[in-house]
N, C-alpha and C positions, 0 to 999 in steps of 0.2 A: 338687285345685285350691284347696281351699279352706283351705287355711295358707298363703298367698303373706300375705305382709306389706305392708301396704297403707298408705299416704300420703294423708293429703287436705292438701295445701297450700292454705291459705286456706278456714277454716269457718265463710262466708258463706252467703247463702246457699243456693246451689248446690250447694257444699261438703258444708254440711252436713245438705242434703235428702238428696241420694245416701249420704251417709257416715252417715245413722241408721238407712234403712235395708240397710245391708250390714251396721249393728253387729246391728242386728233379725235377720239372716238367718244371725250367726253369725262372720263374718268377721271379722279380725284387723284392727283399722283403730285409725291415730293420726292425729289430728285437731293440726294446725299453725294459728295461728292470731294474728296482731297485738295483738289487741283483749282486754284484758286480764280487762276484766270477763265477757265470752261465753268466755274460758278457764276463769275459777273457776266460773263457774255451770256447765260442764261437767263440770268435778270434781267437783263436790258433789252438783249433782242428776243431771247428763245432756244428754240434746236432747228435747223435747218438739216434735212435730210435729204442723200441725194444718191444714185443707182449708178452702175455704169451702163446698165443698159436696160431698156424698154419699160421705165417706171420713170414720170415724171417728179423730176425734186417736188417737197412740200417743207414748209416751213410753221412750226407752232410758234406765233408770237409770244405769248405769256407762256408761261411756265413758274413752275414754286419750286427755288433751286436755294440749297441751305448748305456753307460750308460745313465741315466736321466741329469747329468752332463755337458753331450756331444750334446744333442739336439739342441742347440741352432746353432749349424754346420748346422742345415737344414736351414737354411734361406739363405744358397750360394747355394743353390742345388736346380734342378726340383722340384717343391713341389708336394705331397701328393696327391694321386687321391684317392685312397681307406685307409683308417683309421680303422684296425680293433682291439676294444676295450677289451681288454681281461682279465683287471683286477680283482681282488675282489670287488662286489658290492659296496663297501665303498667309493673305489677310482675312481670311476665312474668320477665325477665331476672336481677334478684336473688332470684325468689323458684327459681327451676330454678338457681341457681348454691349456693344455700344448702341444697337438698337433693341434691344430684348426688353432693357426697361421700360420702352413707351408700346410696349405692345400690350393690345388689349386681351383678357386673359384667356377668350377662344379665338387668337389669333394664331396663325401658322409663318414659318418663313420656308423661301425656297432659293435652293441653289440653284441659281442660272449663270452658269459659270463652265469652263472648264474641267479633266482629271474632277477623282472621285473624292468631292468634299462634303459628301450625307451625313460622315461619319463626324469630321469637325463641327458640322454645323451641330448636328443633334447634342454630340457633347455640351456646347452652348445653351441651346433651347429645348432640348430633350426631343428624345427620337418621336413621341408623339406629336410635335408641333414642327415636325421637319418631311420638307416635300422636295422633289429634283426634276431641273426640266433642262430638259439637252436640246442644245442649237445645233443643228446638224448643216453643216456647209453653209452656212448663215452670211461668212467673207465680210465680214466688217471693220471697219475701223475708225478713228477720231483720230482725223490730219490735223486740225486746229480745234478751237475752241467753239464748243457751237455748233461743231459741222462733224454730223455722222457719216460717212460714204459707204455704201454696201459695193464692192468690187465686182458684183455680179446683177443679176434680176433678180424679182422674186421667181420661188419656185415652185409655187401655189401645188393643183396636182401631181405634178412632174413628180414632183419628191418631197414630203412630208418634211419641216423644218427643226417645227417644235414636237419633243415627244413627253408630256409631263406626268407624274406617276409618285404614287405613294411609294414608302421604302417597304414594307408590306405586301406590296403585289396589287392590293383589290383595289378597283374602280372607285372613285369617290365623291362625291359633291367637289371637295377642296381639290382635284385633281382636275377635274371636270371645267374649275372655274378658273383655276390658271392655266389651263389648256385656251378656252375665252377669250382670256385679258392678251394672252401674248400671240394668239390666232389673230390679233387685229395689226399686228406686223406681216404674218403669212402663214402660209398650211400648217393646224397643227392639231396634234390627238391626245389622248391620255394612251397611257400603258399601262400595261400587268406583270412591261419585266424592265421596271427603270432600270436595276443592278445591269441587265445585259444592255440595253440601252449606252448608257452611262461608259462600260467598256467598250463594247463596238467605236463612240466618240472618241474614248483616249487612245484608240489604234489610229482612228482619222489622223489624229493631232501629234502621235509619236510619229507616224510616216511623212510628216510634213512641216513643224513647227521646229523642231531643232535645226533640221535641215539650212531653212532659212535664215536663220539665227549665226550657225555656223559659218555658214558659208557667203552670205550674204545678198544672196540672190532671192528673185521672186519667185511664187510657185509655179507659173509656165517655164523659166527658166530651169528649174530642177527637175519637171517633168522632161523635158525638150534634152536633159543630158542623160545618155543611158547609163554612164556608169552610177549617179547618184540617182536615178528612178529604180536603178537594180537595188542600190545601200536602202533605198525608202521602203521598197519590197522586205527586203531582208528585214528592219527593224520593226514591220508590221506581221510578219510573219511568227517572229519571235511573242508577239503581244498577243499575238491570237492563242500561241501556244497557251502562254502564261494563262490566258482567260479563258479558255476550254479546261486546264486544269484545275481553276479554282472554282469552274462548274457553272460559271455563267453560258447561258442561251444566248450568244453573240448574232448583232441583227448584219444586214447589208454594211460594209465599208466602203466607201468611196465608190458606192453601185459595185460591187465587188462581193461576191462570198467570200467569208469568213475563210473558210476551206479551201479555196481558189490562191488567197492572197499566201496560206502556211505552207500549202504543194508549191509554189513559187518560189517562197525564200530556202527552200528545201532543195533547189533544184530540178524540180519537175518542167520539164520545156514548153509544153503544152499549158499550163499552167500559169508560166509567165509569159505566154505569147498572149493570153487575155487580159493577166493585169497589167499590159504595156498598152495590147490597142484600148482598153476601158481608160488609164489613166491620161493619155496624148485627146481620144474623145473628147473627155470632164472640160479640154482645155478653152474650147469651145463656149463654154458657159461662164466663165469668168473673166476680169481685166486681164491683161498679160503684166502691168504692174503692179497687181494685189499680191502684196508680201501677207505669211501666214502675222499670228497676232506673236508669236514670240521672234520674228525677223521686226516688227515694229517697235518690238520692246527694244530691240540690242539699238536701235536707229537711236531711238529716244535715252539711250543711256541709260534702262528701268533694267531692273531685276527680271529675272526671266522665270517662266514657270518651269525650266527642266524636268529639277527632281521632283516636280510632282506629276510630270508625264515619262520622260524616258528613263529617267532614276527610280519611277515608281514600279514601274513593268520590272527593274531588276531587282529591287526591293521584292516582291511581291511572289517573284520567280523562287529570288533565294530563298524564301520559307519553301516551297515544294522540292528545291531539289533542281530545278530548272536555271541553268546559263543562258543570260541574255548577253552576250559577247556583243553585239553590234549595239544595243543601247546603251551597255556602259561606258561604250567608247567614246558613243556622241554625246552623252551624260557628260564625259573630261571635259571634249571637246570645249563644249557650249559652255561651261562655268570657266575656263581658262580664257574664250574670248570677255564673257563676261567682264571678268577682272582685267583684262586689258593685255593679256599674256601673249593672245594673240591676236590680229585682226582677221576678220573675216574673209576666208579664203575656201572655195569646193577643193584646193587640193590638201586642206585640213582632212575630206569625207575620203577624196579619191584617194588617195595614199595608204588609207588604212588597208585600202585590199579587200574587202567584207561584204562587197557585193559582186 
């Protein structure tokens, strides 16, 4: 199994926390990648990966790292067995239409990524060559070129990382083996309900990822303020709704029930007195500087993945019928600092009132 030819599309960093260690473990991986300077610094020195706490850095010297420029060199080469897709939401579509060519014809790609992109993907490659694997509290990020940082440990038993799964439900070889490949980063499993999976994740990242973005703080520091640890309650509550009515089996949030975090943003007291001590707990396990990945986009001056987390819950909403008030406000929010309308301020979140 271990010569399958392996793709990391987009060596961010997600990309490229998984993809140093399967280079560490052996496996044959080419690293695809926009960004021109984290291309050379792969050439030359590698990936250098490093923890904030209790895993010592390791560094892969070589690495096979090809601008988007350079791609078209795969078409002299063994093609593609596994394709895994790791961009920003956005790029979903050019980025699975740019490697679909050099894949070989029982190959699969997968979404390791963010929000729910099966559905782009498969459009692209067809829903039979389309897999999804969710990083669950994963904390990472690419501060320079070269250098992945995970803002936390791993979380080996404690908490299961990776969850990878057919869009189908059943158990599968191909499920089975990118469960494998990205288990050589930390704990990971197959599943039988990526769909609830997959939502459960985009509740994570709407009660946390705008936030940071908006407001411009880190995630201890949004947890550490009660009025926007209540606004974070409130927009995961709303998410949970959304996803209980579009009938997904929603898993653990933020160690949190499902049910626990909706009774909360609903005003249940009892309720929010557990997802205040479980979320100030979490705070324990991570950097107190690890900003989420869309507080790192506004940094870097990128595009942000909003509407495809907290625009999507209202999107998603409005077909059933469901008002998600508190995400489309942070949905404004977040695309107004975006464009420079406004800078990043918590009294953007506090002002609203809505938690």
């Amino acid at each position: 199994m271990g010569n399958k030819k392996i793709a990391i599309v987009g060596a961010g960093a997600v990309g490229g926390y998984v993809g140093a260690h399967m280079v560490q473990a052996g496996e044959d991986v080419t690293f695809i990648d926009p960004w021109p300077a984290h291309v050379e610094h792969m050439r030359t020195h590698g990936l250098r990966v490093t923890h904030a706490v209790d895993v010592p850095e390791f560094q892969v010297p070589v690495v096979r790292a090809i601008h988007l420029t350079d791609v078209q060199q795969l078409a002299k080469e063994k093609p593609i067995d596994i394709a895994f897709i790791c961009t920003k939401s956005y790029d979903t579509e050019w980025a699975a239409t740019m490697i679909r060519q050099y894949m070989a014809p029982g190959a699969y790609a997968v979404s390791l990524q963010n929000c729910m992109n099966e559905e782009a993907l498969a459009s692209v490659v067809g829903w039979g060559k389309t897999l999804g694997c969710i990083a669950s509290s994963i904390t990472v990020a690419l501060p320079e070129p070269g250098h992945i940082h995970r803002g936390a440990g791993k979380h080996g038993s404690k908490h299961v990382v990776f969850r990878a799964g057919e869009v189908h439900g059943r158990v599968t070889d191909r499920a089975k083996e990118v469960a494998r490949l990205v288990g050589y980063s930390d704990s990971a499993k197959t599943t039988d309900n990526l769909w609830g999976e997959r939502w459960s994740k985009l509740v994570a990242n709407v009660m946390q990822n705008g936030l940071s973005a908006s407001t411009g703080l880190s995630g201890h520091e949004i947890v550490r303020s009660d009025p926007l640890r209540r606004f974070a309650t409130r927009l995961g509550g709303e998410a949970v709704r959304v996803g209980q009515a579009l009938g997904y089996q929603l898993e653990e949030i933020l160690h949190l029930p499902p049910e626990t975090i909706a009774r909360a943003s609903e005003g249940d007291a009892a309720a929010n007195e557990i997802c205040d001590a479980q979320r100030i707990k979490d705070l324990s396990f991570t950097s107190g500087s690890q900003r989420p990945s869309m507080g790192q986009d506004m940094d870097k001056g990128r595009r942000t993945e909003i509407e495809f987390i907290n625009g999507y819950v209202v999107q998603e909403g409005e077909k059933l019928g469901l008002t998600s008030r508190a995400n489309a406000a942070i949905t404004d929010v977040v695309l107004r600092v975006e464009r420079g309308e406004l800078k990043p301020d918590p009294r953007h979140i506090v002002d609203l009132r809505l938690n």
